[in-house]
C-alpha positions in Angstrom: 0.0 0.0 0.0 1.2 3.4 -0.9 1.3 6.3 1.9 0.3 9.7 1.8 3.9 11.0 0.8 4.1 8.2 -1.9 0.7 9.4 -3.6 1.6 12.7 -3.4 5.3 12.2 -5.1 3.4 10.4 -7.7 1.4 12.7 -8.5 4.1 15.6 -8.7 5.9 13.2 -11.3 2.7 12.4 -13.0 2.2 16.4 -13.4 6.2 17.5 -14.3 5.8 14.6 -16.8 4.0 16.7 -19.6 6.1 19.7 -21.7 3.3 21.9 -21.2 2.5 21.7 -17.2 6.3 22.0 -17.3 6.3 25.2 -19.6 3.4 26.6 -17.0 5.5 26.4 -13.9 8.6 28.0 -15.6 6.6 30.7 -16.3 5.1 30.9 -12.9 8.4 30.9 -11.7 8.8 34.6 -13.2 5.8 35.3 -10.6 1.9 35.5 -10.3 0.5 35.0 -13.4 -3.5 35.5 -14.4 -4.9 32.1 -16.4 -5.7 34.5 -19.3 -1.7 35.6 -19.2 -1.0 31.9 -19.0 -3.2 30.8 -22.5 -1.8 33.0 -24.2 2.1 31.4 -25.5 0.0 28.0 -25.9 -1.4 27.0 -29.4 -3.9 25.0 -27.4 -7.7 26.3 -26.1 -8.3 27.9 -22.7 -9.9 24.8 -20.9 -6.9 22.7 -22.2 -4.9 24.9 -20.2 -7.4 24.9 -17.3 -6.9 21.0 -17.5 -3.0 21.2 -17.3 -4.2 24.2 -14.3 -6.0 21.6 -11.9 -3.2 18.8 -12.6 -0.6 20.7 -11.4 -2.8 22.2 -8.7 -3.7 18.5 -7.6 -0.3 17.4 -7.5 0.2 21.0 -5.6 2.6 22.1 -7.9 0.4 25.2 -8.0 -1.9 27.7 -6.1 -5.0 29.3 -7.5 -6.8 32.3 -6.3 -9.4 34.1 -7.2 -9.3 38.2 -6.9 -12.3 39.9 -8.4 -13.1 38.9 -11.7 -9.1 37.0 -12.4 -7.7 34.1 -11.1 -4.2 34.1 -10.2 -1.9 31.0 -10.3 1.5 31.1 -8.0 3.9 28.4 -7.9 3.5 26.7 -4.3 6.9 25.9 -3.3 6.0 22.2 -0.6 5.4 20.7 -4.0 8.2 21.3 -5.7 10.5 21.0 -2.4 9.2 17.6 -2.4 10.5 16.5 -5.8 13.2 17.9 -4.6 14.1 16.4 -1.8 13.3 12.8 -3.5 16.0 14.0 -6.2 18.4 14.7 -3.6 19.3 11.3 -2.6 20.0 10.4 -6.5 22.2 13.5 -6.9 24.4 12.0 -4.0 24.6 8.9 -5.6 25.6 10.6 -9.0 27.9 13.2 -7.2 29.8 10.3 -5.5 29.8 7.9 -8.9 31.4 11.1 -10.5 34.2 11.6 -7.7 34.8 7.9 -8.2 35.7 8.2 -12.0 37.5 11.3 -11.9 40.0 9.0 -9.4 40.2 6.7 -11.8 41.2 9.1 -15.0 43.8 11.0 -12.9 45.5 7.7 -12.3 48.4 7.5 -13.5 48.1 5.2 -16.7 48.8 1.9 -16.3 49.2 0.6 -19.9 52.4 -0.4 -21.5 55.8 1.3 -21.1 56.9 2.9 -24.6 60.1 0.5 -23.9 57.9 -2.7 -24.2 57.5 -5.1 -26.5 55.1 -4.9 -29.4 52.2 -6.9 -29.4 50.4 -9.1 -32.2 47.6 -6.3 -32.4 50.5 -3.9 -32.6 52.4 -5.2 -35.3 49.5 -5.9 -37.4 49.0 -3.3 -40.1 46.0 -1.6 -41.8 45.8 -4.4 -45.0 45.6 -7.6 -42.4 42.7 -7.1 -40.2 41.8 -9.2 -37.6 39.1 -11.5 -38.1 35.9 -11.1 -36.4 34.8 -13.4 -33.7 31.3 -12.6 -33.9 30.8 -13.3 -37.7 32.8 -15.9 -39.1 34.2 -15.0 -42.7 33.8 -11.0 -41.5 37.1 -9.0 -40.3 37.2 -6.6 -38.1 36.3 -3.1 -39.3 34.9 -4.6 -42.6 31.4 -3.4 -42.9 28.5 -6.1 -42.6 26.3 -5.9 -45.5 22.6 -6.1 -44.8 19.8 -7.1 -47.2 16.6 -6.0 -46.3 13.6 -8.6 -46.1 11.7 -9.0 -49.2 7.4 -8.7 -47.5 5.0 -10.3 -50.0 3.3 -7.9 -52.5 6.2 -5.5 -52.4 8.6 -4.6 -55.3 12.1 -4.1 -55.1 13.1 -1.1 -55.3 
């Protein structure tokens, strides 16, 4: 069973899922913006926008208020601190992942001393490839040559 918090993450996802909902709060991020204000940049109709509106109010993404005859939408920061926070964890996980490679390029390189021996693969030259292991008859760095399927009722080009 999913708890309050869960739902409520879901639902945030669900809402920063579509371009348009994500378009909406970028703008609102510029501050308080009338619905009418908020139609306008979309080439969709007014209640398609009032349908991205309650979504993102739903997943509380988003305030609405109404003064006189406007309504006002606000960005309501809880929601978005709580995509937040879930993110967090991950960019700790990344953060660390990226510390751990950097280690390991700023090793000092391990591969072969300019003084060693040359190998097979380095003495072989440009007009003896290798073959290929995963196609017999193929070597490496020849190109495989691909025939597409001829469908019943189709000509050939």
């Amino acid at each position: 069973m999913h708890d309050t918090a869960t739902d409520a993450l879901t639902a945030t996802f669900a809402a920063l899922a579509d371009p348009t909902r994500r378009a909406i709060l970028a703008r609102l991020a510029q501050g308080d913006s009338p619905v009418g204000d908020l139609v306008k940049p979309f080439a969709i109709s007014g209640p398609a926008v009032s349908r991205h509106l309650r979504v993102l109010e739903n997943a509380q993404l988003i305030e609405r208020k109404v003064d006189a005859q406007w309504r006002i939408c606000r960005l309501h920061a809880p929601g978005l601190q709580r995509a937040n926070d879930w993110l967090s964890q991950y960019r700790a996980f990344w953060d660390d992942s990226l510390d751990r490679l950097v280690e390991v390029l700023e090793q000092p390189d391990a591969g072969p001393s300019p003084t060693a021996a040359p190998t097979q693969a380095d003495t072989r030259t440009s007009s003896t490839p290798a073959p290929d292991a995963r196609s017999p008859g193929r070597t490496a760095g020849a190109p495989a040559t691909h025939r597409a399927p001829i469908h019943p009722g189709r000509k050939k080009p």
